[in-house]
C-alpha positions as CSV (number, residue, x, y, z in Angstrom):
1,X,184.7,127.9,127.6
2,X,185.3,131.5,126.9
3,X,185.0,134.0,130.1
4,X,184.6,137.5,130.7
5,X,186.4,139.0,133.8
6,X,184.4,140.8,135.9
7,X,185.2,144.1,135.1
8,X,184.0,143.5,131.6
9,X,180.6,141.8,132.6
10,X,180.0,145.3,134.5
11,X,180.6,147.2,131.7
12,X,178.7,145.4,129.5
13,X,175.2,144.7,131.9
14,X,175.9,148.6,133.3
15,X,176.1,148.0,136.3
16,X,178.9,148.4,139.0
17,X,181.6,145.4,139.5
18,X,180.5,145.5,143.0
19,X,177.0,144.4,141.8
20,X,178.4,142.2,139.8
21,X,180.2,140.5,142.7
22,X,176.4,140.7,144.5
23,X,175.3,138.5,141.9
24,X,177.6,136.1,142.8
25,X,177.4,136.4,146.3
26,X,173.3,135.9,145.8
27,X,174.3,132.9,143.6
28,X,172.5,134.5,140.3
29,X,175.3,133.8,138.3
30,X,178.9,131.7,138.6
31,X,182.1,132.2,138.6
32,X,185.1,129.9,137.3
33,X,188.4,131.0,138.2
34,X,191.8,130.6,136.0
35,X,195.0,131.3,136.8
36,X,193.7,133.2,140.1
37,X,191.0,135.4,138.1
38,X,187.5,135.4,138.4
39,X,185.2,135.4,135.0
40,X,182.1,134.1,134.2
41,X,181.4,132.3,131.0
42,X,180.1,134.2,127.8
43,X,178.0,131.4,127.0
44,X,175.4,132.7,130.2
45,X,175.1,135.8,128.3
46,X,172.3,136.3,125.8
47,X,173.3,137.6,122.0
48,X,172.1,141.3,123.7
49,X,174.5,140.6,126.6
50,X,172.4,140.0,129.1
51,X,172.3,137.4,131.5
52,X,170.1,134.3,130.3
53,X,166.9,134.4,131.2
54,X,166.5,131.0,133.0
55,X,170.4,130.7,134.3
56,X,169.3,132.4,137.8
57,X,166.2,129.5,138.0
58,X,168.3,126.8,137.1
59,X,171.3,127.9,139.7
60,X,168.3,128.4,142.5
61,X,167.0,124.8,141.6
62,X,170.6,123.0,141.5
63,X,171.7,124.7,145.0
64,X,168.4,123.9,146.3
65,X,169.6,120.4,145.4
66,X,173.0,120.6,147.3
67,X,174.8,120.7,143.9
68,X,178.2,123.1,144.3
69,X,179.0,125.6,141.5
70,X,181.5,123.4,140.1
71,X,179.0,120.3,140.0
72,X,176.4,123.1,138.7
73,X,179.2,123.8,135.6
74,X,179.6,120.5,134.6
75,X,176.2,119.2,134.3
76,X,174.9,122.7,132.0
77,X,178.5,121.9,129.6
78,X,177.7,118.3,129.4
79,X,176.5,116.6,126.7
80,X,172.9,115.4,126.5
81,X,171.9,113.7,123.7
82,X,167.9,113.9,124.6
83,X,168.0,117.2,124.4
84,X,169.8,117.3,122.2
85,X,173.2,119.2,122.9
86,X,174.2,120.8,126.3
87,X,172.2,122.3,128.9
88,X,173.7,125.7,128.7
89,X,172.8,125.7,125.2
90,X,169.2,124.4,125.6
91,X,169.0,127.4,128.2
92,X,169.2,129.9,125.0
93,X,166.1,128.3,123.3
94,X,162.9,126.8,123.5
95,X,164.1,124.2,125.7
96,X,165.4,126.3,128.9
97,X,162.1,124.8,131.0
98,X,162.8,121.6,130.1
99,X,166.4,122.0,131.5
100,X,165.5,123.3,134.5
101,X,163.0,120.6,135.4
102,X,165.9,118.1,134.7
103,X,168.1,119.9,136.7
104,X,165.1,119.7,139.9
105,X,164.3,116.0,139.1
106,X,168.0,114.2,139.3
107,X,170.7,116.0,137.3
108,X,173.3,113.1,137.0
């Protein structure tokens, strides 16, 4: 998993890093932390750099569900052979609704 500090995700979604930290705060989008720095991965970025559409829903949906951001990481990077591939793959396609209504009816 490739990530982009936060500094860079302002730049490239023009906004502030203090927004950027908002977003995480508001649980839009999640962090993962390595060696004591915050980043979030470039695979919940669209090829135009924006965040993916459905990420935010399927975050909602997950919390909702009293999964933590960790447990939330590990189910979209898993691999799902129905689907076929991983969630956070799926989320860039034609399959992102179907993801998220996994995600709402039992995710592991």
């Amino acid at each position: 998993m490739t990530l982009l500090a936060l500094p860079d995700v302002a730049e490239q979604l023009g906004m502030a890093v203090t927004r950027v930290h908002q977003m995480l705060r508001d649980h839009q989008i999640i962090a993962v932390r390595r060696d004591g720095i915050a980043g979030i991965p470039t695979d919940f970025f669209d090829a135009d750099g924006a965040v993916t559409k459905h990420l935010t829903g399927l975050i909602t949906v997950m919390r909702d569900a009293k999964y933590t951001d960790e447990e939330i990481l590990e189910w979209v990077y898993l691999t799902d052979e129905t689907l076929p591939g991983r969630p956070i793959d799926a989320l860039h396609g034609p399959l992102a609704r179907e993801v998220i209504r996994r995600a709402a009816a039992d995710p592991f």
